[in-house]
C-alpha positions in Angstrom: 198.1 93.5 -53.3 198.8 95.5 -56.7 196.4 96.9 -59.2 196.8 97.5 -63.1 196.7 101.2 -64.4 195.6 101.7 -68.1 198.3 104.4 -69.8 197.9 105.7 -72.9 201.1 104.6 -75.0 202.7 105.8 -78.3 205.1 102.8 -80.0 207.4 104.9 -81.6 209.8 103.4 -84.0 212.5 104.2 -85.9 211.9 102.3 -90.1 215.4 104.0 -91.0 217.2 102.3 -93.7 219.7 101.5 -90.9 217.0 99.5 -89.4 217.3 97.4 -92.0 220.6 95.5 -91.3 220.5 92.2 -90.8 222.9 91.2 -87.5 219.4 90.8 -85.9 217.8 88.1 -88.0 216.3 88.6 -90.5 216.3 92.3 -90.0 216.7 95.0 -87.1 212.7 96.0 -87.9 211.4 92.6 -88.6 212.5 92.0 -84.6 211.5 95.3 -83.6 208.1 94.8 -84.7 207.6 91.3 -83.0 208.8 92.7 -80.2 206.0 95.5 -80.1 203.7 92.8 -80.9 204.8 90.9 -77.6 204.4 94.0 -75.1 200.9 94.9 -77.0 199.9 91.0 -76.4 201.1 90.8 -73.1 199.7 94.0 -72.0 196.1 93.4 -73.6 196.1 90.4 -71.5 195.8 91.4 -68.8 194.9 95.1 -68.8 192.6 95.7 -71.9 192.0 99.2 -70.8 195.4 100.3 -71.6 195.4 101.9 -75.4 198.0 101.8 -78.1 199.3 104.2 -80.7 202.0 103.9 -83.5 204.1 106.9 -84.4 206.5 105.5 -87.5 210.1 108.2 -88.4 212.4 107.8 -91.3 212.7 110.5 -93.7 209.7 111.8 -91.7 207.2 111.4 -88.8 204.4 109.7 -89.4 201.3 108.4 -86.9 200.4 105.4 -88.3 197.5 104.4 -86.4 195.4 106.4 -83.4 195.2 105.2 -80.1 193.6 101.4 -80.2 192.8 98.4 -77.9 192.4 96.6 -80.5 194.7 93.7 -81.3 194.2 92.8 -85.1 194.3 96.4 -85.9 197.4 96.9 -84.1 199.4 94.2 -85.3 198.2 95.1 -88.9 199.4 98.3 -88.7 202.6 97.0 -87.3 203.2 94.4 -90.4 202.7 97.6 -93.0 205.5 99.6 -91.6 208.2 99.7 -94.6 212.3 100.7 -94.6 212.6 104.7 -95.6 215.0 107.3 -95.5 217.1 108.5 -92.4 216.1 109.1 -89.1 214.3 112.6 -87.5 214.1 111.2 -83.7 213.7 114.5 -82.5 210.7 115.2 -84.7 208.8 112.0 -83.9 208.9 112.6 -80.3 207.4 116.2 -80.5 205.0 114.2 -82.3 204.4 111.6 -80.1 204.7 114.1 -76.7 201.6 116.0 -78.7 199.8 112.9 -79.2 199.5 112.5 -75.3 198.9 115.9 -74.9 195.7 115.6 -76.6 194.6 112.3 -74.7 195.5 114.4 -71.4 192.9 117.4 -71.9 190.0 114.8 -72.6 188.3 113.5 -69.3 189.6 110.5 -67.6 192.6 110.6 -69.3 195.0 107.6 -68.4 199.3 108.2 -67.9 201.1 108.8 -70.5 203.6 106.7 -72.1 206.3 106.6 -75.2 207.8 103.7 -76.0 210.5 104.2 -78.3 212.7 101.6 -80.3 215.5 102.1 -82.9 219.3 101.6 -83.3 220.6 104.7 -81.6 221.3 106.3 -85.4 219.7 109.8 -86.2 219.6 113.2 -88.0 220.4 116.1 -86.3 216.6 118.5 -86.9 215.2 121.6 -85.7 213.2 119.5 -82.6 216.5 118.2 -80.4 215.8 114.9 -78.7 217.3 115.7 -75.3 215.0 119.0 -75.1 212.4 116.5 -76.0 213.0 114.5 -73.0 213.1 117.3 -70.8 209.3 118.4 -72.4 208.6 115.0 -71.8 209.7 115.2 -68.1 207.8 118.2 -67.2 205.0 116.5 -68.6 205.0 113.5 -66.8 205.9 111.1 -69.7 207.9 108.6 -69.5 210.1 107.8 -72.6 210.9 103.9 -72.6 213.7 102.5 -75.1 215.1 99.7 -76.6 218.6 99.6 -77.6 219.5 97.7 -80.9 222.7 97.7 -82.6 226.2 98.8 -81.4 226.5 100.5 -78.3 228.2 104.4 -79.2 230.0 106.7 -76.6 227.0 108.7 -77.0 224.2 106.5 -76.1 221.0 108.7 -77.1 218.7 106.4 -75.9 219.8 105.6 -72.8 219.9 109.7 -72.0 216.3 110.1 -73.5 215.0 107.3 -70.7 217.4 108.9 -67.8 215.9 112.2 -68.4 212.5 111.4 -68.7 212.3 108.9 -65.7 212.0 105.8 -68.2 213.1 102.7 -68.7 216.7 101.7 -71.0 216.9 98.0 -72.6 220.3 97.2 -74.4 218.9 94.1 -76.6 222.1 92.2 -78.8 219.4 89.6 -80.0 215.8 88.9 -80.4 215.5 86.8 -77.4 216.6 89.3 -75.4 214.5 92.0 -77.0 211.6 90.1 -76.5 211.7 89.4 -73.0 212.7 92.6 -72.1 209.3 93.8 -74.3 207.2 90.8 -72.0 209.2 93.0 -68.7 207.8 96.5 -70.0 204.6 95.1 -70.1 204.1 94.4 -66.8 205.2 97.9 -65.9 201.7 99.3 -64.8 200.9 96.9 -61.7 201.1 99.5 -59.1 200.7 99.1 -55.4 196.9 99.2 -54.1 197.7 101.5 -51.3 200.1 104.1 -53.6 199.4 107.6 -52.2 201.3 109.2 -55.2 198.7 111.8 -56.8 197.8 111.9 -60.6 199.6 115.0 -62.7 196.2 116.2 -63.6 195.7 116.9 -59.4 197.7 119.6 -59.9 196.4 123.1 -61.1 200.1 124.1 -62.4 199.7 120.6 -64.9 196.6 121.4 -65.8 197.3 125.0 -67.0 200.5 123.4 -68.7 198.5 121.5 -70.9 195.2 123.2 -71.5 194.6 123.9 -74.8 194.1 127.2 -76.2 190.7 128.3 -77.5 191.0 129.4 -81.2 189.6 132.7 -82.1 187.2 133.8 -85.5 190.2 134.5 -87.6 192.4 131.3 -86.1 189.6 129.2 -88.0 190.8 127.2 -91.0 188.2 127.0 -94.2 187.0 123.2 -93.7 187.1 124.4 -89.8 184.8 127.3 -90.7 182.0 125.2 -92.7 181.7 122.1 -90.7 181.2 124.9 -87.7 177.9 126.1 -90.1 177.5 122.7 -91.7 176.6 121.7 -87.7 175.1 124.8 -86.2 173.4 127.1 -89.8 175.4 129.8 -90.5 173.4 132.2 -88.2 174.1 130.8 -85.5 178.1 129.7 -85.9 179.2 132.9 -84.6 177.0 132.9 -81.4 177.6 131.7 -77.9 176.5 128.2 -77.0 175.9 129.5 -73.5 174.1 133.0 -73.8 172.8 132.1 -77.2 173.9 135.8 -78.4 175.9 137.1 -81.1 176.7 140.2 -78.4 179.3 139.4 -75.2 176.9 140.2 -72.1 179.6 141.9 -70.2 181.3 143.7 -72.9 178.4 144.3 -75.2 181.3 143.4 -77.7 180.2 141.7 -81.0 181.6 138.0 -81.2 184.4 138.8 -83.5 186.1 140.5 -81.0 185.1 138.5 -77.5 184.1 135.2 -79.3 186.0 131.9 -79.0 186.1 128.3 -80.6 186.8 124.8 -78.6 189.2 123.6 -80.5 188.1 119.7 -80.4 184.5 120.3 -81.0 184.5 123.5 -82.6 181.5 125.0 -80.2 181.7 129.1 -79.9 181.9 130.9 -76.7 182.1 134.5 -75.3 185.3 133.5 -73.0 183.3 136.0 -70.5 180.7 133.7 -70.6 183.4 130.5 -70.0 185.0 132.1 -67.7 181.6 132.4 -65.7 180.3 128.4 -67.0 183.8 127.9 -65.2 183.1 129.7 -61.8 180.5 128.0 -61.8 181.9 124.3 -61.9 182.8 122.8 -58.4 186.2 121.6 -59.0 188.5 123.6 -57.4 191.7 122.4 -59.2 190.2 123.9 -62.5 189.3 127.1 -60.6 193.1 127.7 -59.4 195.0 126.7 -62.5 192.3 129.2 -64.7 191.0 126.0 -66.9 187.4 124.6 -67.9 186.3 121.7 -69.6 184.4 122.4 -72.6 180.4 122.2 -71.5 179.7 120.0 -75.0 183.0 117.9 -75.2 184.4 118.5 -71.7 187.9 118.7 -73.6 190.5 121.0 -71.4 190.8 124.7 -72.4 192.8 127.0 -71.1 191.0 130.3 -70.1 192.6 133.6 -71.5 194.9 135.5 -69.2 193.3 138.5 -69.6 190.0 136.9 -68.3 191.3 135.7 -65.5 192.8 139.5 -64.7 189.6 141.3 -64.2 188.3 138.4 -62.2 191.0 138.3 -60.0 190.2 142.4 -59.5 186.9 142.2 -59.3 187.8 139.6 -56.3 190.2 141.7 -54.9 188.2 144.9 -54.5 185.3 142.7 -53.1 187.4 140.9 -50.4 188.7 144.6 -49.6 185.4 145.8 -48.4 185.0 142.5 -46.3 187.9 142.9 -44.3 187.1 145.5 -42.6 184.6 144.0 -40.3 187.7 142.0 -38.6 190.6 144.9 -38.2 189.2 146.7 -35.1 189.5 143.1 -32.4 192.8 141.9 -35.3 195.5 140.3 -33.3 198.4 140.2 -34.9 200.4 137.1 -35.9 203.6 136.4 -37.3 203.7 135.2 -41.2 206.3 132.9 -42.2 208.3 133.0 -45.3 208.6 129.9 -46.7 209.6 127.9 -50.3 207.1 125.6 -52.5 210.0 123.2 -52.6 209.7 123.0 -48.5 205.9 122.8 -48.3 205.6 120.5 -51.1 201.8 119.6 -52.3 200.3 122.3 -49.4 202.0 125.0 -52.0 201.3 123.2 -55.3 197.6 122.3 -54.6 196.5 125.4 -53.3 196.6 129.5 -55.3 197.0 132.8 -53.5 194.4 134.9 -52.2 195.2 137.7 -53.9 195.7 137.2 -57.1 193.7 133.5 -57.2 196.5 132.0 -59.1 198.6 129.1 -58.3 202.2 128.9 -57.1 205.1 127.6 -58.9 208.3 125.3 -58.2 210.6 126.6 -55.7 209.2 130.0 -55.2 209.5 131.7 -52.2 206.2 132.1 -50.2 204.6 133.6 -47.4 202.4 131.4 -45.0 199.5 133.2 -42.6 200.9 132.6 -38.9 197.2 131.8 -38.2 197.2 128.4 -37.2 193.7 128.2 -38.4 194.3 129.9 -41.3 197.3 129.1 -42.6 196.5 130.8 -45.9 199.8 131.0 -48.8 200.6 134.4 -50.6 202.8 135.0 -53.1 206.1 137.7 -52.1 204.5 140.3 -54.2 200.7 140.0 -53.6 201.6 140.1 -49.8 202.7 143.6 -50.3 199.5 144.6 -51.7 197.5 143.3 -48.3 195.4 146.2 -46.6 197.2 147.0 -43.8 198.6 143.8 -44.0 195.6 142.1 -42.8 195.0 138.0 -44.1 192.5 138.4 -47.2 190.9 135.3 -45.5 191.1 135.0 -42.3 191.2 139.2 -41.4 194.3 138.7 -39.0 197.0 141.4 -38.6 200.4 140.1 -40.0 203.8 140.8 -39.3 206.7 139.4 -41.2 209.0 137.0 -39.4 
């Protein structure tokens, strides 16, 4: 048995002047667009969770509508899209890419998708396509495309999908474009019993795509008076959590400590974040040193100098708790080990020592405590007292 799984997908298509040639009757974006109106048909119809937006390049980017269910307001936005200019491909897709960025950080956020058609024709930019791809591919995005046109020795498209884990259609008519459109659509039915885990599982995705929290001076004009248009201007620069101009920990004013969500615009002392963030019981946050928003639960990425004098503070604590355990220590042997070896153990878990998470193919070290078992980063291993386990208070010798 198979189950549908809404994405979150950005129709990206190239309204080029090339794209106006008619060997595909009566024009290369007259079939493009029915085409996108087939896979946003046939996908509604049977998975009306799945959302749509429409990213337009020609002499520019251009989003042309936000992420929509809806039909009617898809297909209109499809039938307004005019011939312009020459082609930025690598421009669109940074665009696009940050599109599903921003759909990632909010809760419940479905997998990301690009669907991209054109003719293969483009302008060389500042944003290259292929590094695009590769973005893309770290991200977890798959970049779809539909070929029209004259195949070329270098077939853009065809790389873009390759890197990015995504699908390549050649299409020499409409017919064929079309059905290939009615095969894409049916692209989310996924096996019941799939054991493959979500990107957002892991702590080294989540810190990826966090978004930064924006500081007093970061603020734009319009950014600053809807902040006091909502909150009264004596109270725009104080914490939504301590309700104080003044940073309990650093008695620091809020210029200085203070912090904006950048979705809802609420202020923070990132002390006090960090501490709303301990707080939270999801441990995937805690490792990869993110918190959801308390007022918009969008994803925010918590400073790295926060995260530093928590992760001392830890470490001097854990110190003093070790030394119940050294006197009746057996030793054990510690294995070193790679991330790529121990696969999700390493990527869903973060070191003792410095509480932060591992990253691909890193060499490890593993407690030889089968009941422990705990992973340290090479470096942080060195800094063990006495090179006892920070959590299980074994002696540890190096293989």
């Amino acid at each position: 048995m198979s189950i549908r799984i809404p994405e979150n997908i950005v129709l990206c298509i190239d309204a080029s002047r090339s794209m106006y040639r008619s060997d595909y009757t009566p024009s290369r974006l007259s079939c493009s667009i029915k085409a996108f109106k087939t896979l946003v048909e046939e996908r509604l119809s049977e998975d009306p969770a799945t959302t749509f937006a429409i990213v337009k390049y020609s002499d520019s980017y251009k989003k042309v509508l936000d992420f929509s269910s809806l039909k009617d307001e898809l297909f209109d936005a499809l039938d307004n899209l005019k011939y312009q200019g020459a082609s930025p491909l690598g421009e669109a897709l940074a665009y696009s890419i940050k599109l599903l960025i921003e759909e990632l950080r909010k809760m419940a956020a479905k997998p990301p998708r690009i669907v991209l058609i054109s003719d293969g024709n483009y302008t060389t930019s500042a944003a290259d396509p292929v590094k695009m791809a590769r973005l893309a591919k770290g991200l977890n995005i798959k970049i779809d495309t539909f070929r029209l046109g004259e195949v070329s020795h270098l077939n853009i498209l065809k790389r873009l999908s390759d890197l990015s884990g995504g699908r390549y259609y050649y299409n020499n008519d409409l017919d064929s474009l079309i059905e290939s459109a009615k095969n894409l659509a049916k692209d989310n039915l996924k096996p019941s019993g799939s054991s493959s885990k979500p990107p957002t599982e892991n702590p080294a995705f989540l810190r990826k795509i966090a978004a930064n929290l924006l500081r007093v001076q970061d603020l734009t004009k319009d950014q600053e008076s809807r902040i006091k248009q909502i909150r009264g201007v004596a109270d725009y620069k104080k914490c939504s959590i301590c309700f104080s101009d003044q940073d309990p920990e650093t008695k620091a004013s809020f210029f200085l400590t203070g912090r904006f969500c950048p979705n809802c615009n609420s202020p923070f002392h990132v002390h006090c974040l960090a501490g709303w963030a301990s707080s939270q019981d999801d441990p995937k946050l805690q490792r990869s040193g993110t918190v959801r928003c308390p007022h918009c639960f969008y994803l925010l990425k918590i400073p790295t100098e926060v995260t530093q004098v928590k992760r001392l503070k830890a470490y001097k604590g854990t110190q003093m708790n070790i030394e119940v355990d050294k006197t009746k220590s057996k030793t054990f042997f510690a294995q070193k080990l790679n991330t790529s070896y121990l696969g999700d153990e390493a990527f869903y878990n973060s070191c003792p020592v410095c509480n932060m998470i591992f990253e691909e193919d890193e060499d490890i070290i593993k407690c030889g405590n089968k009941d422990c078992g705990v992973l340290y980063h090479e470096e942080c291993f060195k800094e063990l007292d006495d090179s006892h386990c920070k959590n299980c208070g074994k002696k540890l010798k190096l293989e």
